[in-house]
N, C-alpha and C positions, 0 to 999 in steps of 0.2 A: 620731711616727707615720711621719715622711716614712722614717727609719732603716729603721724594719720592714717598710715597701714595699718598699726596696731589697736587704735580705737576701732576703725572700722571692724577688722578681725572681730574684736571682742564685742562691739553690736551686732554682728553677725550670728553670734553664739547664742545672745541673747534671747535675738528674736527667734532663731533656729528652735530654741529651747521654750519658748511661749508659744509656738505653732505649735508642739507638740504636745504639751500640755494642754491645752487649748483641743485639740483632736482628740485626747483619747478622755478627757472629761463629755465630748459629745458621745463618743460611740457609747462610754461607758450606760447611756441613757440608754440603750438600745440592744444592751452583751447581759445575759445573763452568764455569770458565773465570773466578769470583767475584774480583774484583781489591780490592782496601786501597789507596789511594793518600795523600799527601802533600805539602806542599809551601810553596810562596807564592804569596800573591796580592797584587794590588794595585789599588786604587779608585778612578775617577776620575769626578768628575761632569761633566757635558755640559751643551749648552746653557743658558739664561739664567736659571736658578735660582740667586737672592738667596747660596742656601749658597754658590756657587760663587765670590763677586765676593769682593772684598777688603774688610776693617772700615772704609775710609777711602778713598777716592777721591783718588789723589796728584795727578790734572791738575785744577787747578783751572778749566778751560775746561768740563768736565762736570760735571753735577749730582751733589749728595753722595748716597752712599749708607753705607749700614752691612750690609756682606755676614758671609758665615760665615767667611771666610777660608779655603775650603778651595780654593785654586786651583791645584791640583796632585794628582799619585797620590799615595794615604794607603796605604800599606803594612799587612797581612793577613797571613791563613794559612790553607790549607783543608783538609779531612778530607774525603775521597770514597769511598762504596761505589760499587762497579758491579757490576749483576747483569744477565748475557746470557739475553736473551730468543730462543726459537726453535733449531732446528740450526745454520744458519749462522753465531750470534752477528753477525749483520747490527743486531739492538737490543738496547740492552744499556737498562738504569734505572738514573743516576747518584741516589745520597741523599749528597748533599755537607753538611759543617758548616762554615762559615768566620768568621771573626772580623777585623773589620776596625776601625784602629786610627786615626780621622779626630784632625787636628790642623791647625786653620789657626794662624797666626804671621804678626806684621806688626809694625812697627816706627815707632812717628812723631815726628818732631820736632816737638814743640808752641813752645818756642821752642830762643835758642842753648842757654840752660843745663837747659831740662828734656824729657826724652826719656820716650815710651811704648812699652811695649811688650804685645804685646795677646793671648793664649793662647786659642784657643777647642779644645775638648777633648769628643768623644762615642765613646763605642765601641758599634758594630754588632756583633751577633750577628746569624749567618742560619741556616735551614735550608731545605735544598731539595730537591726529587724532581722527576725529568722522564724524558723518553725520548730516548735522543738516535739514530741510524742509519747505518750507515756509506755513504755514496755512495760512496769509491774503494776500494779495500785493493790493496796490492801482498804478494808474495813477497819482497821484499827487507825485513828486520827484520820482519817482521809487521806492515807499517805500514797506517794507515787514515787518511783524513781523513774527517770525520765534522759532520752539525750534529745538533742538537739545541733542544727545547725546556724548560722548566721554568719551576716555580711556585717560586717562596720567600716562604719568615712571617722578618721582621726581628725582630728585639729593639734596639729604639734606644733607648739609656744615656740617663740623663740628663746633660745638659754638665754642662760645669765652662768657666769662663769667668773668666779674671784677667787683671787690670791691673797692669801694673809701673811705677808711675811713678818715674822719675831725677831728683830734682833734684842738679844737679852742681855746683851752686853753692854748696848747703847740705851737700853731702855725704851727702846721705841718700835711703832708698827709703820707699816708700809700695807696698803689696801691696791691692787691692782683690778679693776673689773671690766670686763668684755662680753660683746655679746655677737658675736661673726657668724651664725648661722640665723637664717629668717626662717620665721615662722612657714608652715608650710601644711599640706593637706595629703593625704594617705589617705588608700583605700585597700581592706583587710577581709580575712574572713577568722571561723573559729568553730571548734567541735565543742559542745557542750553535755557534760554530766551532772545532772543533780537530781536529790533528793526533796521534796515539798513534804510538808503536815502541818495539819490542822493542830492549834496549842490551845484555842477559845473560840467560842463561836463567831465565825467571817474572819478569825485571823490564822494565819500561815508564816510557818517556817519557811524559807528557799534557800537552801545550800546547793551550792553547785561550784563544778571548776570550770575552765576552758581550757583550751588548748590552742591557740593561734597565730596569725602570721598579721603583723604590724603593718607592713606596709607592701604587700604585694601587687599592685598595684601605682604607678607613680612616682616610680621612683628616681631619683636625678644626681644620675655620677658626677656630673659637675659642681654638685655639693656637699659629696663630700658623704663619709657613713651621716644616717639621718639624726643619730643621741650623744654623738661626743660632741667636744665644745670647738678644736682646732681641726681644721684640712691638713694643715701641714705645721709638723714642728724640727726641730734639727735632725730626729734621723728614723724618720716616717714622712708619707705623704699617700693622701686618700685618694684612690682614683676610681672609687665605684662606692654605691651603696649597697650595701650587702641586706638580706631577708632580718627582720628581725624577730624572733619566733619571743613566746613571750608563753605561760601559764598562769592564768587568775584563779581566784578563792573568790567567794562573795561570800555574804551572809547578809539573808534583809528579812525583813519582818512586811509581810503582804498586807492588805485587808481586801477581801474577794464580799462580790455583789450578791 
């Protein structure tokens, strides 16, 4: 059963992702000034969300925990419509798709001869529609700086979570792998700042950050925080999900109508 949750999941995305493609190729027929952009993104969670800490607390002067291991930017990639609102295209409506590629890794010495190594693994799917506004524009490259706001629906993967134990005494490995949190759907918003220019004729820079909240919307204490891989381990136990606040980077290359 759990297999066929996850095919469907994943044709779900599919076609989610062909409707939308699909839509903004028609409007595009019909938007002067309609942009297609691309590019990378990158992930980082903020503040003291469990996901963010490390599987294993290496000072042993603080108290143990057992985090997601995601303590760092997880590397992405996003798909953005924009469609100019008004004469001036002072607002335009970003529908962006992004995919985000979360991986914590950590490493522990249990003794001299045996070593862990510890994989926690989920991918995000998002989609999103907002308005964003340009406060400056200049005459030099067509440029804007711009904020914006926006709503996003997540699709968070179920983990994948393995253990690699070394014994190097024995010469042998031990692979233990889990997967105890299902797949699941969030609904977010996010503040946006960025900068656009023009670099060749119809194509465009989009640098921009965010600023936002993962899963504000949807959320189910009885599962536990929504990005580590265990509910409960020998001296923790989760009984809420907590906000996951998160800051992206993009960088994509437009081409406008």
């Amino acid at each position: 059963m759990r297999h066929v949750g996850i095919r469907i999941y994943r044709k779900a995305i599919i076609v989610i992702l062909l409707l939308i493609t699909l839509t903004g190729s028609l409007l595009a027929q019909f938007s002067k000034g309609f942009s297609l952009g691309w590019g990378m993104k990158t992930t980082e969670l903020i503040g003291s969300n469990p996901a963010s800490k490390p599987f294993s607390e290496p000072d042993p002067n603080k108290p143990p925990l057992f985090g997601g291991g995601f303590d760092g930017p997880q590397p992405g990639m996003e798909l953005l419509f924009e469609f100019p609102v008004g004469e001036n295209n002072n607002f335009t409506i970003p529908l962006g798709i992004d995919y985000t590629f979360f991986q914590g890794l950590q490493r522990i010495p249990l003794t001299y001869f045996v070593l862990q190594d510890l994989d926690n693994r989920i991918d995000i799917s998002s989609i999103s529609l907002g308005l964003n506004y340009a406060i400056k524009k200049y005459d030099i490259a067509n440029a804007k700086f711009y904020v914006g706001l926006e709503a996003k629906t997540s699709f968070v993967g179920k983990n994948v979570f393995t253990i690699v134990t070394n014994y190097r005494n024995l010469d042998s490995i031990e692979i233990l792998e889990s997967s105890l949190k299902e797949s699941c759907v969030r609904l977010g918003g996010s503040l946006k700042l960025g900068l656009e220019g023009e670099i060749a004729q119809n194509w465009y820079v989009n640098i921009h950050g965010t600023l936002g909240i993962l899963n504000l919307v949807g959320r189910n204490d009885s599962r536990g925080e929504l990005l580590t891989p265990y509910r409960k381990t020998s001296f923790s136990f989760e009984n809420q999900e907590s906000l996951v606040f998160t800051i992206q980077y993009s960088f994509l290359i437009q081409y406008r109508l």
